[in-house]
C-alpha positions as a Python dict, from the first residue, in 0.01 Angstrom:
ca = {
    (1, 'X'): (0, 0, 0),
    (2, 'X'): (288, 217, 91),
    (3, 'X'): (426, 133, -243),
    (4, 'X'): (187, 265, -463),
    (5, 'X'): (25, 551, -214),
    (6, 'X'): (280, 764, -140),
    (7, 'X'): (382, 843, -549),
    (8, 'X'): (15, 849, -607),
    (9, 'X'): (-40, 1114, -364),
    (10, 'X'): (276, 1324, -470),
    (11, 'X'): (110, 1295, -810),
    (12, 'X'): (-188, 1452, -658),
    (13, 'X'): (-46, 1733, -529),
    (14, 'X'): (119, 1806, -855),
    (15, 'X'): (-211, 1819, -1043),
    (16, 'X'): (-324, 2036, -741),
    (17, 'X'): (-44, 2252, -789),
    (18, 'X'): (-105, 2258, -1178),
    (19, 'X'): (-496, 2254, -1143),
    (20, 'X'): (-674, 2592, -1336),
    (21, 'X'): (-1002, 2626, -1216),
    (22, 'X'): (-1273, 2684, -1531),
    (23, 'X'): (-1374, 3055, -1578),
    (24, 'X'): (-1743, 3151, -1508),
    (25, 'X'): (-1999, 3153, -1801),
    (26, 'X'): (-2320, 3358, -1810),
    (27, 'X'): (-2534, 3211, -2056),
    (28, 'X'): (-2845, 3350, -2203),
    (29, 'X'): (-3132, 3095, -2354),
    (30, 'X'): (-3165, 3268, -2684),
    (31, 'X'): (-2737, 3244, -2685),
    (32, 'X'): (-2779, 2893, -2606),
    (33, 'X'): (-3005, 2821, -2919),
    (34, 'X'): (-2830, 3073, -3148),
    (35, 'X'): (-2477, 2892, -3048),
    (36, 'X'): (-2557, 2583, -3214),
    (37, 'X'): (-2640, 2695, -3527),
    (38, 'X'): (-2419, 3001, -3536),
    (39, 'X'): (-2129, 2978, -3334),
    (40, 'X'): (-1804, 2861, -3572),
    (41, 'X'): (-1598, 2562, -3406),
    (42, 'X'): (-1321, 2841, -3292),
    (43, 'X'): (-1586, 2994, -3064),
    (44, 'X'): (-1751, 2681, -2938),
    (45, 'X'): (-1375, 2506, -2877),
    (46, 'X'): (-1292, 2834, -2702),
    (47, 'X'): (-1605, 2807, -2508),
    (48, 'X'): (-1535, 2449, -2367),
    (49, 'X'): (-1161, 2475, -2303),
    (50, 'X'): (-1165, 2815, -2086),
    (51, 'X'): (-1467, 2666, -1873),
    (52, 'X'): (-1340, 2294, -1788),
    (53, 'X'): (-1029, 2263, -1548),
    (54, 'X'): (-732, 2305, -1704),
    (55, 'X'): (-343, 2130, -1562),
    (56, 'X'): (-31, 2281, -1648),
    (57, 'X'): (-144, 2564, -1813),
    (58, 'X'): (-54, 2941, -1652),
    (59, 'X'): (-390, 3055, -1754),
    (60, 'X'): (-679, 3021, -1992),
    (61, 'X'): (-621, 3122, -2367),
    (62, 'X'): (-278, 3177, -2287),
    (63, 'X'): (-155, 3094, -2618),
    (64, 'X'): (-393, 3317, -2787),
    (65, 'X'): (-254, 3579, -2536),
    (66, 'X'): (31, 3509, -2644),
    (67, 'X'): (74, 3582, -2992),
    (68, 'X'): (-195, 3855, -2966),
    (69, 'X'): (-5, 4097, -2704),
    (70, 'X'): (330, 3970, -2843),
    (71, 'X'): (532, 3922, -2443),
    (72, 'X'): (857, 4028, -2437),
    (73, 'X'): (851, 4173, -2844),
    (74, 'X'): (903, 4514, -2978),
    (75, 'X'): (523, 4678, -2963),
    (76, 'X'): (452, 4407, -2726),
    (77, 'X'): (371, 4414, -2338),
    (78, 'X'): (597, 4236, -2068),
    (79, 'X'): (459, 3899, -1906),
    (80, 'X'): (376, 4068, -1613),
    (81, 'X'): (88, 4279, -1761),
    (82, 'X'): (-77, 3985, -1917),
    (83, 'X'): (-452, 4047, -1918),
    (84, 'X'): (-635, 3737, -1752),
    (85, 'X'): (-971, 3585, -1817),
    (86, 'X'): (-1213, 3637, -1518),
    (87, 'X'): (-1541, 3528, -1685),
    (88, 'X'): (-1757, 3468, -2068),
    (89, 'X'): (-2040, 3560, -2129),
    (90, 'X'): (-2268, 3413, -2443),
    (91, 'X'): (-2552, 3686, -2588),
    (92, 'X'): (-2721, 3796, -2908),
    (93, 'X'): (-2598, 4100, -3029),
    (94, 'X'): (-2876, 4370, -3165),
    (95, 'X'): (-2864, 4208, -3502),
    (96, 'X'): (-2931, 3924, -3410),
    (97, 'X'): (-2591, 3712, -3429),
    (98, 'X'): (-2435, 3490, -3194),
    (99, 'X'): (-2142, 3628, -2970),
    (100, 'X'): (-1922, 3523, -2698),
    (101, 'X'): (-1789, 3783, -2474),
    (102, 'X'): (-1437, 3710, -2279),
    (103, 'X'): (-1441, 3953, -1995),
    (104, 'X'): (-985, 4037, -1890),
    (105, 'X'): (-887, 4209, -1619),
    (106, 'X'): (-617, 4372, -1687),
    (107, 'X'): (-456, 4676, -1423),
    (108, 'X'): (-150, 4753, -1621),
    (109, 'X'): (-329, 4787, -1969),
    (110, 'X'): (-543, 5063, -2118),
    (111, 'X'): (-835, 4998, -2334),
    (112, 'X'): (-613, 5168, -2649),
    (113, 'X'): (-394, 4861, -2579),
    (114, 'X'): (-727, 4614, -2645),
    (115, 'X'): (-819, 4854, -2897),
    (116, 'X'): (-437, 4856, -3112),
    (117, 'X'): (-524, 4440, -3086),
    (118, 'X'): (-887, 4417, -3254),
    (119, 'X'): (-810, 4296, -3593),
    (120, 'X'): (-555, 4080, -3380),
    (121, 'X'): (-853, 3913, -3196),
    (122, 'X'): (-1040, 3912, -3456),
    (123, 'X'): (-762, 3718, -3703),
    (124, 'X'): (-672, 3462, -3440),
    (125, 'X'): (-1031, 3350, -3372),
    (126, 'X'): (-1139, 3373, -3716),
    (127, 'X'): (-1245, 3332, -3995),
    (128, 'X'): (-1617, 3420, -3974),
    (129, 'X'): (-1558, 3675, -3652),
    (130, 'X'): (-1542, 4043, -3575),
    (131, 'X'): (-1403, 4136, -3281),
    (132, 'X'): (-1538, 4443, -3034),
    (133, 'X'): (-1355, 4602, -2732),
    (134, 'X'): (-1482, 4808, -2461),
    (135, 'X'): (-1431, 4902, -2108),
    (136, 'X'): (-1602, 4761, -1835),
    (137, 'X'): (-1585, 4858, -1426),
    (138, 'X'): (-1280, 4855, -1207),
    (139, 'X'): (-942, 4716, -1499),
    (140, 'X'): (-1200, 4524, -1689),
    (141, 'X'): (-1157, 4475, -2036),
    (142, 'X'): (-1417, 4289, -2265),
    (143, 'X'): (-1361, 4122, -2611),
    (144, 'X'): (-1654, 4038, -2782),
    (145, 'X'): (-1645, 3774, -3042),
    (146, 'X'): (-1910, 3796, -3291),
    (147, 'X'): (-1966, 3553, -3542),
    (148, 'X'): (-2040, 3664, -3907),
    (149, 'X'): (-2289, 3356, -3949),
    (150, 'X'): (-2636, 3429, -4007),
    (151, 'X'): (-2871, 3205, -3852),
}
């Protein structure tokens, strides 16, 4: 028992240690519908990976992150000011299309920084999407994803 217990629980710990928690997502029935019909397989993907647990990972859609704020690069931003995921939200914009909302905070960025990055956004989780910044309350950034499908 002492065999196989004690690496099992230092393996434990290590997923512990590595564990990211899923974000939270506000979903709205008509989003719901709309997503299944509308939603391209970028959005939906994006949708399942940022709200299941995640190991080893430093945080959600860091690879998108990544390449979209360019760390450590000339125009880029340092590590350190990273914006991070605190929630999605799924809605139907005014027109009537389907569109997933990431919600960053982000104290060390401005909203001309999100702004400078739109067509970014909007490349990376393409094709089919236009991408939308504004400023929320309190360092809050949101990116909304809308997709270009009609339903």
């Amino acid at each position: 028992m002492l065999t196989y217990g004690f690496p099992l629980a230092i393996i434990g710990m290590a997923l512990k240690y590595a564990e990211l928690k899923p974000v939270p997502c506000l979903t709205y029935s008509d989003a719901e519908l709309l997503r299944e019909k509308c939603a391209t397989p970028i959005l939906k993907q994006v949708r399942t990976d940022v709200t299941r647990f995640r190991y080893g990972d430093e945080q959600h859609l860091d690879e998108a992150l990544k390449r979209i704020f360019q760390y450590g690069h000339g125009g880029g931003i340092s590590r350190r000011s990273a914006p991070v995921l605190q929630r999605i939200r799924e809605e139907v914009t005014e027109d009537g299309k389907y569109a997933l909302i990431l919600v960053f905070e982000a104290k060390a960025l401005e909203l001309s920084d999100f702004e400078q990055r739109q067509a970014k956004f909007a490349s990376f989780f393409g094709p089919g999407i236009t991408a939308k910044v504004g400023k929320g309350p309190n360092y809050l950034y949101e990116v909304c994803l809308i997709s270009n499908t009609e339903p």
